[in-house]
PDB file of N, CA, C and O in Angstrom:
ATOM      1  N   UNK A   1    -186.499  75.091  72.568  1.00  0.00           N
ATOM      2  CA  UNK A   1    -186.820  75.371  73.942  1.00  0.00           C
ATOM      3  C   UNK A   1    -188.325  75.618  74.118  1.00  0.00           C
ATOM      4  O   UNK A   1    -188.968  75.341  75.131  1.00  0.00           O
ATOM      5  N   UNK A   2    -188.810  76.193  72.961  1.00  0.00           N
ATOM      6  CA  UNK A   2    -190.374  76.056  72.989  1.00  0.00           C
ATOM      7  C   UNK A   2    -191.100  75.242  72.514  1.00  0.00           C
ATOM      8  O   UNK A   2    -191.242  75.011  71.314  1.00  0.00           O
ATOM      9  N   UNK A   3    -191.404  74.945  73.028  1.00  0.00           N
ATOM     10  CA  UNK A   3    -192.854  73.267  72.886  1.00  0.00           C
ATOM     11  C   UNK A   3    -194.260  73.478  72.401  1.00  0.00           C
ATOM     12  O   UNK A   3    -195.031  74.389  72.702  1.00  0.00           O
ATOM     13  N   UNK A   4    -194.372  72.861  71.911  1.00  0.00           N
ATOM     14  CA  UNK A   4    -195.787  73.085  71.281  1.00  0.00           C
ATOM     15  C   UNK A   4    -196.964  73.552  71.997  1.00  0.00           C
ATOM     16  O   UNK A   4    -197.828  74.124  71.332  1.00  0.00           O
ATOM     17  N   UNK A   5    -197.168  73.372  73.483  1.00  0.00           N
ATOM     18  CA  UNK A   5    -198.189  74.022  74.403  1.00  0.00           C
ATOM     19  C   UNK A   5    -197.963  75.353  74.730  1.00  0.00           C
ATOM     20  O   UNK A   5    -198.842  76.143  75.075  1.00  0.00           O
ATOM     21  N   UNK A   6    -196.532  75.647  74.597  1.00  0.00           N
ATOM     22  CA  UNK A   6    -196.619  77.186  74.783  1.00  0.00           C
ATOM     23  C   UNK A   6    -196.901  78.132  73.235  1.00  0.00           C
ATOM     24  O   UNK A   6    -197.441  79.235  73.147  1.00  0.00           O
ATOM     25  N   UNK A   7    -196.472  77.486  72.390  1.00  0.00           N
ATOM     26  CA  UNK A   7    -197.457  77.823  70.952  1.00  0.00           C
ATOM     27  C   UNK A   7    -199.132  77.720  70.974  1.00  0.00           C
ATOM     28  O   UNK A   7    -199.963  78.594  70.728  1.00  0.00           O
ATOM     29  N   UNK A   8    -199.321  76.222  71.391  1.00  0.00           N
ATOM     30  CA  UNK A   8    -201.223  76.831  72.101  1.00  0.00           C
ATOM     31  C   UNK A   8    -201.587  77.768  72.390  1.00  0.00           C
ATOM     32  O   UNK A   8    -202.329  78.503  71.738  1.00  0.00           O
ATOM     33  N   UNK A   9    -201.016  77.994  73.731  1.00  0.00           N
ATOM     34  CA  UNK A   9    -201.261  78.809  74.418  1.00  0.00           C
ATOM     35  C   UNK A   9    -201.168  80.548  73.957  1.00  0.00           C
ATOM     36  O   UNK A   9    -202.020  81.415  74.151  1.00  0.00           O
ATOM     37  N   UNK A  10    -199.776  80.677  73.270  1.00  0.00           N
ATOM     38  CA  UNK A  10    -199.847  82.058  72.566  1.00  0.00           C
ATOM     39  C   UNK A  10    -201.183  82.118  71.689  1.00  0.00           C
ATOM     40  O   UNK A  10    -201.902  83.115  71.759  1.00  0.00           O
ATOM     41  N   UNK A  11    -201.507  81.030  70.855  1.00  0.00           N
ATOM     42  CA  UNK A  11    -202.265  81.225  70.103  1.00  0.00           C
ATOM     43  C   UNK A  11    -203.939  81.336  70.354  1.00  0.00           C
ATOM     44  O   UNK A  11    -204.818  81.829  69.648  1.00  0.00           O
ATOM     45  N   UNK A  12    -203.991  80.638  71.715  1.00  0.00           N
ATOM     46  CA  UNK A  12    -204.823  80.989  72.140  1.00  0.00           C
ATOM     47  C   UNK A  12    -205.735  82.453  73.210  1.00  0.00           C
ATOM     48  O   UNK A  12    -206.843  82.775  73.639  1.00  0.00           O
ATOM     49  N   UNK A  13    -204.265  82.914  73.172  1.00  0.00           N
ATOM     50  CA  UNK A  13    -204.940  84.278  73.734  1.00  0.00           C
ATOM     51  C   UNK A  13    -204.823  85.047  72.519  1.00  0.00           C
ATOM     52  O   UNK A  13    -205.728  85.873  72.395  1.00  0.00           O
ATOM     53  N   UNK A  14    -203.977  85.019  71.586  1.00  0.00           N
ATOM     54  CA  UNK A  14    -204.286  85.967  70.163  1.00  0.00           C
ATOM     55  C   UNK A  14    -205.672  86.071  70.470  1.00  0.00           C
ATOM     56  O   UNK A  14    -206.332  86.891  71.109  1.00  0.00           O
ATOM     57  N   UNK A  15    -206.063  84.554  69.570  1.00  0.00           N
ATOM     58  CA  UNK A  15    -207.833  84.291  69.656  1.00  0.00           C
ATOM     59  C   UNK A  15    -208.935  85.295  70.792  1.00  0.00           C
ATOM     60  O   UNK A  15    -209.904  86.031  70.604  1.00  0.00           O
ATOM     61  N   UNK A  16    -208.185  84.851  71.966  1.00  0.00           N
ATOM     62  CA  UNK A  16    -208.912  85.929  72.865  1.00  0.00           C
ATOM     63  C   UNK A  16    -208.679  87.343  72.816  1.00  0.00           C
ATOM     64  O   UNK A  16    -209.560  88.025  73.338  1.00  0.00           O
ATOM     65  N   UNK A  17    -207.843  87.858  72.384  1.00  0.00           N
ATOM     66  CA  UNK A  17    -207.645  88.914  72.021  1.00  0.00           C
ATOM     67  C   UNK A  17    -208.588  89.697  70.966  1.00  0.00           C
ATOM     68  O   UNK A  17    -209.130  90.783  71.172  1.00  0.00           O
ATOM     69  N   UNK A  18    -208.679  88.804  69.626  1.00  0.00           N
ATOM     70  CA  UNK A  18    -209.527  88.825  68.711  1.00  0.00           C
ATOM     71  C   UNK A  18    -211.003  89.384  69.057  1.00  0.00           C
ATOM     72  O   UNK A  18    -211.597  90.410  68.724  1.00  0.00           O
ATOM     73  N   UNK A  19    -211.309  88.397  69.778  1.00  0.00           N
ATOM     74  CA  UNK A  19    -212.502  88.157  70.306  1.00  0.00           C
ATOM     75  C   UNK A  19    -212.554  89.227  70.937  1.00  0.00           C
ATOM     76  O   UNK A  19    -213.656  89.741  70.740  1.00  0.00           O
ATOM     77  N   UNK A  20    -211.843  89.911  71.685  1.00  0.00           N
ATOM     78  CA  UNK A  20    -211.812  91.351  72.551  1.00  0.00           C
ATOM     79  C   UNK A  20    -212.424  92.656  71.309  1.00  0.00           C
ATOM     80  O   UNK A  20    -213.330  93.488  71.244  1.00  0.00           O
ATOM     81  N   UNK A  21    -211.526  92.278  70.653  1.00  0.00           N
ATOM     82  CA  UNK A  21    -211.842  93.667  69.380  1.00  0.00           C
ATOM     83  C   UNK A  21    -212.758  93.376  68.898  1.00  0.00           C
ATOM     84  O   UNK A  21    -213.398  94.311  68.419  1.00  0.00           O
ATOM     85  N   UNK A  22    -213.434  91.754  68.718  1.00  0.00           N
ATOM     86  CA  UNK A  22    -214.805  92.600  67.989  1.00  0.00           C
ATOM     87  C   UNK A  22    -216.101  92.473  68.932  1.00  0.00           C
ATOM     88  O   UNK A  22    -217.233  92.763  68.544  1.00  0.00           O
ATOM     89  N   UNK A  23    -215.726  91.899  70.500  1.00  0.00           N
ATOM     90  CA  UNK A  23    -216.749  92.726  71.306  1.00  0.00           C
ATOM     91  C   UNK A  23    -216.839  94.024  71.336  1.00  0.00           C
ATOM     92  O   UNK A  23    -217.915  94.620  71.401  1.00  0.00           O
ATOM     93  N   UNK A  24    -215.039  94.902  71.263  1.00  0.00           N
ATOM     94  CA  UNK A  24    -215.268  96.529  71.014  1.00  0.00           C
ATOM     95  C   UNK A  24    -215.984  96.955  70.007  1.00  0.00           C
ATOM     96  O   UNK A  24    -216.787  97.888  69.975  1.00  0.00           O
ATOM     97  N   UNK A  25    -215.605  96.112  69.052  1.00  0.00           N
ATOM     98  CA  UNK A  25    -216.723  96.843  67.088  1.00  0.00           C
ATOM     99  C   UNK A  25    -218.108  96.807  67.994  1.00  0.00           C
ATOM    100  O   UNK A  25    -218.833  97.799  68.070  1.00  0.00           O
ATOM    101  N   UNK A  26    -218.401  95.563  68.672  1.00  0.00           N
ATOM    102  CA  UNK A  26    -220.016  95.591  68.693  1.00  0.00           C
ATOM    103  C   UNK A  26    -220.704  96.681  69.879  1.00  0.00           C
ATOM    104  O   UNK A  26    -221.874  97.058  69.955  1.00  0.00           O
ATOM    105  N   UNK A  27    -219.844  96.939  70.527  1.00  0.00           N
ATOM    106  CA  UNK A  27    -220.295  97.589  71.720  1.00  0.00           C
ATOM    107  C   UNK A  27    -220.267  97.027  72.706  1.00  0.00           C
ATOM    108  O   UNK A  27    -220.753  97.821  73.511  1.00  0.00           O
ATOM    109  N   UNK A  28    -219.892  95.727  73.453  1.00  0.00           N
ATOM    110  CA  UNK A  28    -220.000  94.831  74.425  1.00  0.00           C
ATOM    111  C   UNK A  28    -220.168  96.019  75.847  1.00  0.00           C
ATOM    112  O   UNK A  28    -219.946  97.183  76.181  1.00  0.00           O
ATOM    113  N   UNK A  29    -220.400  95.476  76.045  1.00  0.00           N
ATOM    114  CA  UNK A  29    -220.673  96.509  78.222  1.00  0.00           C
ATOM    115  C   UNK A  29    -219.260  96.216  78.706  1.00  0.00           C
ATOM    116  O   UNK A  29    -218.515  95.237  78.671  1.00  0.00           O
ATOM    117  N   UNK A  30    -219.192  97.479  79.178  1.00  0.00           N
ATOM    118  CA  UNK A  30    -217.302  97.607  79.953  1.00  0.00           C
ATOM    119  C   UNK A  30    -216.842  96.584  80.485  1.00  0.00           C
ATOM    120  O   UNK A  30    -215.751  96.052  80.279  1.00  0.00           O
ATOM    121  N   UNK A  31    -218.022  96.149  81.487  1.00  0.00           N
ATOM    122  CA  UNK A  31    -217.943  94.978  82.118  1.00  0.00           C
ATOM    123  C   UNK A  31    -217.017  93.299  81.852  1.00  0.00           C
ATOM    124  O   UNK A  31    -216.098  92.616  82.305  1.00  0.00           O
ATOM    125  N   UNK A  32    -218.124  93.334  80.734  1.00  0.00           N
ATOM    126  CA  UNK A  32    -217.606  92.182  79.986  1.00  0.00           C
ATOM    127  C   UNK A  32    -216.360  92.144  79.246  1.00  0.00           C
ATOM    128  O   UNK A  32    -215.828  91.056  79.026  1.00  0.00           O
ATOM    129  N   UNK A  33    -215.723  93.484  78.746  1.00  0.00           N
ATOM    130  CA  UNK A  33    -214.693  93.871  77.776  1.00  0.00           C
ATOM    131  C   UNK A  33    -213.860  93.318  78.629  1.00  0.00           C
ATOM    132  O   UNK A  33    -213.164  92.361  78.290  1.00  0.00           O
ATOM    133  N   UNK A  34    -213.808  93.956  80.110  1.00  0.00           N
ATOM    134  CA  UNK A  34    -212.694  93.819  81.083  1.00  0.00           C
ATOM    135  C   UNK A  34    -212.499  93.087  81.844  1.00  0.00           C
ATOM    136  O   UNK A  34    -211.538  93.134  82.612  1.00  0.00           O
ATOM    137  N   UNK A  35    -213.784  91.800  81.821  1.00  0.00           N
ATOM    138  CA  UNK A  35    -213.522  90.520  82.395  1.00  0.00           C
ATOM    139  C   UNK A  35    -212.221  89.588  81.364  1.00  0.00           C
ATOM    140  O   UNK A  35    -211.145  89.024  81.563  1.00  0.00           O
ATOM    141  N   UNK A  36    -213.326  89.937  79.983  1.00  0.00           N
ATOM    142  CA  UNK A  36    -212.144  88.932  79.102  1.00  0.00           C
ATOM    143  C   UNK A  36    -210.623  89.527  79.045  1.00  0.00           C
ATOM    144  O   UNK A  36    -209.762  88.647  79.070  1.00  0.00           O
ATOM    145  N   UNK A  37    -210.297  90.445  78.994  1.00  0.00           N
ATOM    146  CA  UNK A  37    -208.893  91.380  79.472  1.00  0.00           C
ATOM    147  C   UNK A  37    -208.195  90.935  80.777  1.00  0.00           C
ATOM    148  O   UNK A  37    -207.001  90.858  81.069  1.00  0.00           O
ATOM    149  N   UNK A  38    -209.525  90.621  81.588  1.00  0.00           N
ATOM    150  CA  UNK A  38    -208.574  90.252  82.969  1.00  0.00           C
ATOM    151  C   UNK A  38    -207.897  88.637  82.742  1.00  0.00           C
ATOM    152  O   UNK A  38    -206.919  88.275  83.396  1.00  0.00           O
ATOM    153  N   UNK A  39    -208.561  87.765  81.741  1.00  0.00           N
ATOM    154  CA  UNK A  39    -208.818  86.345  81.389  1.00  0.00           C
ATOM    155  C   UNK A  39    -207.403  86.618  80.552  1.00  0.00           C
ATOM    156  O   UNK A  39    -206.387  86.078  80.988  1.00  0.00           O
ATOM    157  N   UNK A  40    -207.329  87.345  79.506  1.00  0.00           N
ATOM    158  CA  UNK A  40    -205.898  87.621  78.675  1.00  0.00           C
ATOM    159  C   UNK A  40    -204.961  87.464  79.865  1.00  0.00           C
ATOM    160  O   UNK A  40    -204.330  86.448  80.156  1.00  0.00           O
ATOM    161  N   UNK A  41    -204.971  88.981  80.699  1.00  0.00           N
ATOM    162  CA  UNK A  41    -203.853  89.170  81.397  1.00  0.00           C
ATOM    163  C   UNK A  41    -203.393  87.728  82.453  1.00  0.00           C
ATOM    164  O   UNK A  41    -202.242  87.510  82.831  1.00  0.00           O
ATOM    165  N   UNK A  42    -204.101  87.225  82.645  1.00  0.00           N
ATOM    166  CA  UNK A  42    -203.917  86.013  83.835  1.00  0.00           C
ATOM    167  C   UNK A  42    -203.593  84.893  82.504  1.00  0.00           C
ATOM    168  O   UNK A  42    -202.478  84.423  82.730  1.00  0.00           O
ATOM    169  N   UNK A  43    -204.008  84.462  81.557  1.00  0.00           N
ATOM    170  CA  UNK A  43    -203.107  83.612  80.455  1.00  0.00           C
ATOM    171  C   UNK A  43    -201.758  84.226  80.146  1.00  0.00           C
ATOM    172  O   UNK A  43    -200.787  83.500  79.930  1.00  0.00           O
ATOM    173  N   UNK A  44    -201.681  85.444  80.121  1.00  0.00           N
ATOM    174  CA  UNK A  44    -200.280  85.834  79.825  1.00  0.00           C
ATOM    175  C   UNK A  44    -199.395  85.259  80.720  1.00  0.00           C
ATOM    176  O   UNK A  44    -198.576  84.371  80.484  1.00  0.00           O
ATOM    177  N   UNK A  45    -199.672  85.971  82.026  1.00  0.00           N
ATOM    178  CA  UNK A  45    -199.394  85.240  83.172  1.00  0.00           C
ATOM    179  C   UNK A  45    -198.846  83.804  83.637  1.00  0.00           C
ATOM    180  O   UNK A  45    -197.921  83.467  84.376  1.00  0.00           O
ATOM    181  N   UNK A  46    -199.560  83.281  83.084  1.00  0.00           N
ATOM    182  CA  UNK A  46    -199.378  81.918  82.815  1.00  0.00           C
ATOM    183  C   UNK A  46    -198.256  81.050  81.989  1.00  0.00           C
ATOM    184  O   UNK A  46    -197.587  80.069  82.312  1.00  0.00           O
ATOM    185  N   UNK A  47    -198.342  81.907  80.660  1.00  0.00           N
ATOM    186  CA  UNK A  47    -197.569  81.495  79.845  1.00  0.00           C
ATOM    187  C   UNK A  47    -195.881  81.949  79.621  1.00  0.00           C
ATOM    188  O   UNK A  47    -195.003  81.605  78.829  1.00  0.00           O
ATOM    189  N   UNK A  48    -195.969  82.978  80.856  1.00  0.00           N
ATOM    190  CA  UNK A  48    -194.332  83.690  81.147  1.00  0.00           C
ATOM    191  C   UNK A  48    -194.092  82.670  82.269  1.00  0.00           C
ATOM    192  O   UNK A  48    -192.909  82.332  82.329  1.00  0.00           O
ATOM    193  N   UNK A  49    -194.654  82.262  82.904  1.00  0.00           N
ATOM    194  CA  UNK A  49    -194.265  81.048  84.047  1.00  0.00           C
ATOM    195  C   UNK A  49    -194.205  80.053  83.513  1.00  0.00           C
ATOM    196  O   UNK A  49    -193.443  79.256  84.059  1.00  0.00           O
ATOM    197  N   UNK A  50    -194.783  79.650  82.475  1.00  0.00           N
ATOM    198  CA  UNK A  50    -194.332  78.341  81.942  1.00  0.00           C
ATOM    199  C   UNK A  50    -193.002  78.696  81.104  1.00  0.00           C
ATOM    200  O   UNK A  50    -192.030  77.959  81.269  1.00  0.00           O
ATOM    201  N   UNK A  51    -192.938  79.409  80.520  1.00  0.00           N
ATOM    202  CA  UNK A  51    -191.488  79.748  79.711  1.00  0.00           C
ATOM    203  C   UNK A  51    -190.580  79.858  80.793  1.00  0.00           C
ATOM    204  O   UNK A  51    -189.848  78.869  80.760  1.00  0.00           O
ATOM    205  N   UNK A  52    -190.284  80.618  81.755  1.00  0.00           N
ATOM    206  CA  UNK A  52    -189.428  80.817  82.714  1.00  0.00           C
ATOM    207  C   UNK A  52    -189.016  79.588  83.252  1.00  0.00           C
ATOM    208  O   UNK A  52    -187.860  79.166  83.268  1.00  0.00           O
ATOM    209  N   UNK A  53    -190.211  78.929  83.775  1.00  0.00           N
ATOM    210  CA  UNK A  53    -189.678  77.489  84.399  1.00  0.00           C
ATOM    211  C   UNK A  53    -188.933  76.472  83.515  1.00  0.00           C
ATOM    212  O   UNK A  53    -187.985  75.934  84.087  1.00  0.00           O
ATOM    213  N   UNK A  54    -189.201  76.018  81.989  1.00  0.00           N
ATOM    214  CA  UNK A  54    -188.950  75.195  81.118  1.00  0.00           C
ATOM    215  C   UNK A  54    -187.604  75.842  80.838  1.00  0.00           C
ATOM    216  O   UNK A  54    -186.701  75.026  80.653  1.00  0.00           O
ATOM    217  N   UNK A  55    -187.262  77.139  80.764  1.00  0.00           N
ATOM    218  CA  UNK A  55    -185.963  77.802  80.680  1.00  0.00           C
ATOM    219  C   UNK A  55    -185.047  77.652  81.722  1.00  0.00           C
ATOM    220  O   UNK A  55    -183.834  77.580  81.524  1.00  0.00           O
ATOM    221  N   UNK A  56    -185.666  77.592  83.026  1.00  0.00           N
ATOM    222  CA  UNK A  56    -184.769  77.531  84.198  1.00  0.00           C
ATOM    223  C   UNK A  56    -184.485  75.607  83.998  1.00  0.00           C
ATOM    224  O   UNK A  56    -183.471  74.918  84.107  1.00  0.00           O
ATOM    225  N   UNK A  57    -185.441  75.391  83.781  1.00  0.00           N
ATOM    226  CA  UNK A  57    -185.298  73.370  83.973  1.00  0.00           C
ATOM    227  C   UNK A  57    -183.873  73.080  82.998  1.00  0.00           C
ATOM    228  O   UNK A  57    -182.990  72.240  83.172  1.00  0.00           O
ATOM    229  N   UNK A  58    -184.038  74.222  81.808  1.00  0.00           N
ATOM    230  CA  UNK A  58    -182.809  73.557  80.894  1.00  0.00           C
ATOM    231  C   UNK A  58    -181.833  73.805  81.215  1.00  0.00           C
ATOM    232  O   UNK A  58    -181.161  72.880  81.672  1.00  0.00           O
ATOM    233  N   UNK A  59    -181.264  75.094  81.155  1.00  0.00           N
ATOM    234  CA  UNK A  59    -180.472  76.111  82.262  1.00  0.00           C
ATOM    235  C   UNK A  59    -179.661  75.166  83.140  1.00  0.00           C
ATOM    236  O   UNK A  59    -178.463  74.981  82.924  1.00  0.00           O
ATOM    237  N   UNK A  60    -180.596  74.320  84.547  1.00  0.00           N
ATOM    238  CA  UNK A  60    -179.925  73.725  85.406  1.00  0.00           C
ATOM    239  C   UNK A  60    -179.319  72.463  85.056  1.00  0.00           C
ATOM    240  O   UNK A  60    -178.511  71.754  85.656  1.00  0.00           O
ATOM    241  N   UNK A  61    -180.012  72.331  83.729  1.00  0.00           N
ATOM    242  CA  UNK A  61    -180.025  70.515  83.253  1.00  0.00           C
ATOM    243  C   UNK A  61    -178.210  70.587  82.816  1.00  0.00           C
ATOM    244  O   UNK A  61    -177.466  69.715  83.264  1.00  0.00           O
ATOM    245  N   UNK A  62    -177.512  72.014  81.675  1.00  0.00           N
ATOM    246  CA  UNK A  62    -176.899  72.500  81.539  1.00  0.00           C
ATOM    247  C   UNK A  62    -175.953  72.474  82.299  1.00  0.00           C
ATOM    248  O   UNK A  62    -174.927  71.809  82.158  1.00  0.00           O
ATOM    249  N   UNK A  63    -176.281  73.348  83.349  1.00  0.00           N
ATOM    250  CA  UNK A  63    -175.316  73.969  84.419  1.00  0.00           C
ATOM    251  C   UNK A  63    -174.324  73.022  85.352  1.00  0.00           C
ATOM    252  O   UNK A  63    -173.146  73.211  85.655  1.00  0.00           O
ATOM    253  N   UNK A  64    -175.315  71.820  85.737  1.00  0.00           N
ATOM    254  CA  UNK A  64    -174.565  71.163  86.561  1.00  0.00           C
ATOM    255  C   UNK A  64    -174.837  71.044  87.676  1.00  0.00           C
ATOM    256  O   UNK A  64    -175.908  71.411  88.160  1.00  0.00           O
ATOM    257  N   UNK A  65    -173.851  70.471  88.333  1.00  0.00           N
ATOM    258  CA  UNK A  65    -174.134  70.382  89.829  1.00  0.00           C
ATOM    259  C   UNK A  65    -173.606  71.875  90.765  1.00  0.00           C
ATOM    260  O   UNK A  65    -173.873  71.789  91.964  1.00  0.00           O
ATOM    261  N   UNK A  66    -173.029  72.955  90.408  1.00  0.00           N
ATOM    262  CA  UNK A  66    -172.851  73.687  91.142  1.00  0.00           C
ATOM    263  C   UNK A  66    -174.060  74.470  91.721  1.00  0.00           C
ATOM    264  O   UNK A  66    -175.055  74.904  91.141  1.00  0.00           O
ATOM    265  N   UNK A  67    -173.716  74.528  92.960  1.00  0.00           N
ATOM    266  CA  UNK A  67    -174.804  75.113  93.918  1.00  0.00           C
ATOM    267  C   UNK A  67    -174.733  76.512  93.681  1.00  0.00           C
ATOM    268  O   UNK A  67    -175.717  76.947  93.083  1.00  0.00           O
ATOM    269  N   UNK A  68    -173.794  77.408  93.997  1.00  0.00           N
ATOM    270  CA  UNK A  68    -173.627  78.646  93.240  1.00  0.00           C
ATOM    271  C   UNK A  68    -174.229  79.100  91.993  1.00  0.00           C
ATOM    272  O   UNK A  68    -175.044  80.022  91.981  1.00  0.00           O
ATOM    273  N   UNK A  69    -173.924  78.596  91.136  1.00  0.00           N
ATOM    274  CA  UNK A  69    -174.556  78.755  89.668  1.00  0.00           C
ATOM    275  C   UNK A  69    -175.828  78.356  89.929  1.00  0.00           C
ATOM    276  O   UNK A  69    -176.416  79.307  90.443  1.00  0.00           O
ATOM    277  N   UNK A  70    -176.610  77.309  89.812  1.00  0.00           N
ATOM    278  CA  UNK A  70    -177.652  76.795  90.145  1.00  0.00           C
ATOM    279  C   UNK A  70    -178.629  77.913  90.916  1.00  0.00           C
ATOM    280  O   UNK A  70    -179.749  78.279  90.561  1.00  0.00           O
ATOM    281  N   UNK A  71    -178.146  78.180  91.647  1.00  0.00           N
ATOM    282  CA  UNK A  71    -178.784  79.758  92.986  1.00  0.00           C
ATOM    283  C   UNK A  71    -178.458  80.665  92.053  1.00  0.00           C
ATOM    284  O   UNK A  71    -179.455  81.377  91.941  1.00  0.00           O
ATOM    285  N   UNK A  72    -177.517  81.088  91.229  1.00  0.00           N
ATOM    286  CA  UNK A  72    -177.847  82.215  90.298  1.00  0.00           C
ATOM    287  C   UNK A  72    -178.860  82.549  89.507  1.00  0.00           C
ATOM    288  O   UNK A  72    -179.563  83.555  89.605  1.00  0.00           O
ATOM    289  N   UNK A  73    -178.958  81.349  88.402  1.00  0.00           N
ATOM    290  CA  UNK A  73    -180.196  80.655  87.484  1.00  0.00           C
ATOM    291  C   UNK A  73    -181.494  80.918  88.543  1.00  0.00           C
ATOM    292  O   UNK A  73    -182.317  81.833  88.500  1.00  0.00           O
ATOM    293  N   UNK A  74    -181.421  80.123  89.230  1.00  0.00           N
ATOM    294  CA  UNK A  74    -182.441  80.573  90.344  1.00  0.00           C
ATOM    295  C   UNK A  74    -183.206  82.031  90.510  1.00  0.00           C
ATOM    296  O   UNK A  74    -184.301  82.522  90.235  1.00  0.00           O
ATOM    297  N   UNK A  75    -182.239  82.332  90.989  1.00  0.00           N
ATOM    298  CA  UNK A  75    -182.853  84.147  91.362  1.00  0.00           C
ATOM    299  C   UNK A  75    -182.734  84.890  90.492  1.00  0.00           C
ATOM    300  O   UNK A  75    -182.954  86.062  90.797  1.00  0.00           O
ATOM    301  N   UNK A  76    -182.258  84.542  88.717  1.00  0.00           N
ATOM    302  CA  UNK A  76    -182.733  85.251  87.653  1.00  0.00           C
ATOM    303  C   UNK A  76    -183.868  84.901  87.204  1.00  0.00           C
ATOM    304  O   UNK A  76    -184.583  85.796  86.753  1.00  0.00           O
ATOM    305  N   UNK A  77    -184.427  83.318  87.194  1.00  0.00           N
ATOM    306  CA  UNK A  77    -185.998  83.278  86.915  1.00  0.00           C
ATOM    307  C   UNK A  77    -186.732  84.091  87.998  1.00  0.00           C
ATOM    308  O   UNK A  77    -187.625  84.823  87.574  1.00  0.00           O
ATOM    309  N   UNK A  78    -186.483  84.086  89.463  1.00  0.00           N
ATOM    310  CA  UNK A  78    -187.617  84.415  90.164  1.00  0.00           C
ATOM    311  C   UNK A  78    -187.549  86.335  89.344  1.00  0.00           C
ATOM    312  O   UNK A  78    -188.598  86.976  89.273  1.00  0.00           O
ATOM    313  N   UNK A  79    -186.406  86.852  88.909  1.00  0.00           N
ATOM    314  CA  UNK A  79    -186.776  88.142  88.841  1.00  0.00           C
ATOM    315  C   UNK A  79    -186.918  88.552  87.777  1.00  0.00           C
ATOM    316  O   UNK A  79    -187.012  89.766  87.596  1.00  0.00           O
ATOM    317  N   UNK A  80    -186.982  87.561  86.644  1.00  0.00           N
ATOM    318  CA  UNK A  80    -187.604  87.520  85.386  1.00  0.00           C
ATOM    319  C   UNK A  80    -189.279  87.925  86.087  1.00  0.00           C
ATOM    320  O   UNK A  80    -189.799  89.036  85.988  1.00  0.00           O
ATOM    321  N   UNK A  81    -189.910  86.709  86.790  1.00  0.00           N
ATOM    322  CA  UNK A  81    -191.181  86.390  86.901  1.00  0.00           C
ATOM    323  C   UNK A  81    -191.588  87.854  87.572  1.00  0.00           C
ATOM    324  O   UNK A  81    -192.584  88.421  87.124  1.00  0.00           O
ATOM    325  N   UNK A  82    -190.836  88.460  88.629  1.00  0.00           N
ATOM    326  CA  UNK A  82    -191.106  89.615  88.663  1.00  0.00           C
ATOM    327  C   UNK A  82    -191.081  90.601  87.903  1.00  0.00           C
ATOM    328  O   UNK A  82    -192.132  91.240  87.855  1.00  0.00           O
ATOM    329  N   UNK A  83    -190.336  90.914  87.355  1.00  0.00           N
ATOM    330  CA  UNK A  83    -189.998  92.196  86.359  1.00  0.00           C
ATOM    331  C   UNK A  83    -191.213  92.200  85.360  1.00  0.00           C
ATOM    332  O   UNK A  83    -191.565  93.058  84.550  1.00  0.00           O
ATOM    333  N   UNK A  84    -191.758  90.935  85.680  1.00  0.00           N
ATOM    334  CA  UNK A  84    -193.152  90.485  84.169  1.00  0.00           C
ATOM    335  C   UNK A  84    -194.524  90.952  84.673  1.00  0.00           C
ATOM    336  O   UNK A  84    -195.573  91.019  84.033  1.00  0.00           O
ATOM    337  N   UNK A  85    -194.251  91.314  86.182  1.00  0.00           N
ATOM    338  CA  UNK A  85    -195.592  92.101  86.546  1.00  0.00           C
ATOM    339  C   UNK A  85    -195.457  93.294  87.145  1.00  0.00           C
ATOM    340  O   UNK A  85    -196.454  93.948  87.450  1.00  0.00           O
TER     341      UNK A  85
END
């Protein structure tokens, strides 16, 4: 269910993450600490919406044609995507 871009992507905010701690070793200005933090948090962001959606796509692929079910799946991704902020 997970694809290789959402492995990028984890791996690429590790990296930014990284990069966070040793602007802290060096002293970086608050500023900057908490721009790249805001840059993490909005990739995270990102990468729970891409999981959610690729989960809901299979989910329905699954499910079928019922409209009921289908609207269930539905309004458990949208409150996944919420519950994630």
């Amino acid at each position: 269910m997970y694809d290789d871009s959402i492995r990028k992507r984890l791996r690429r905010i590790e990296g930014q993450v990284r990069g966070v701690l040793n602007m802290i070793e060096q002293g970086a200005p608050c500023r900057d600490v908490v721009h790249q933090l805001s840059a993490i948090r909005s990739a995270v962001d990102r990468s729970i919406a891409c999981i959610v959606a690729a989960n809901l796509e299979q989910c329905l692929l699954e499910q079928g044609s019922g409209r009921e079910a289908r609207s269930k799946l539905v309004q458990e991704a949208i409150e996944l995507l919420v519950k994630s902020r």
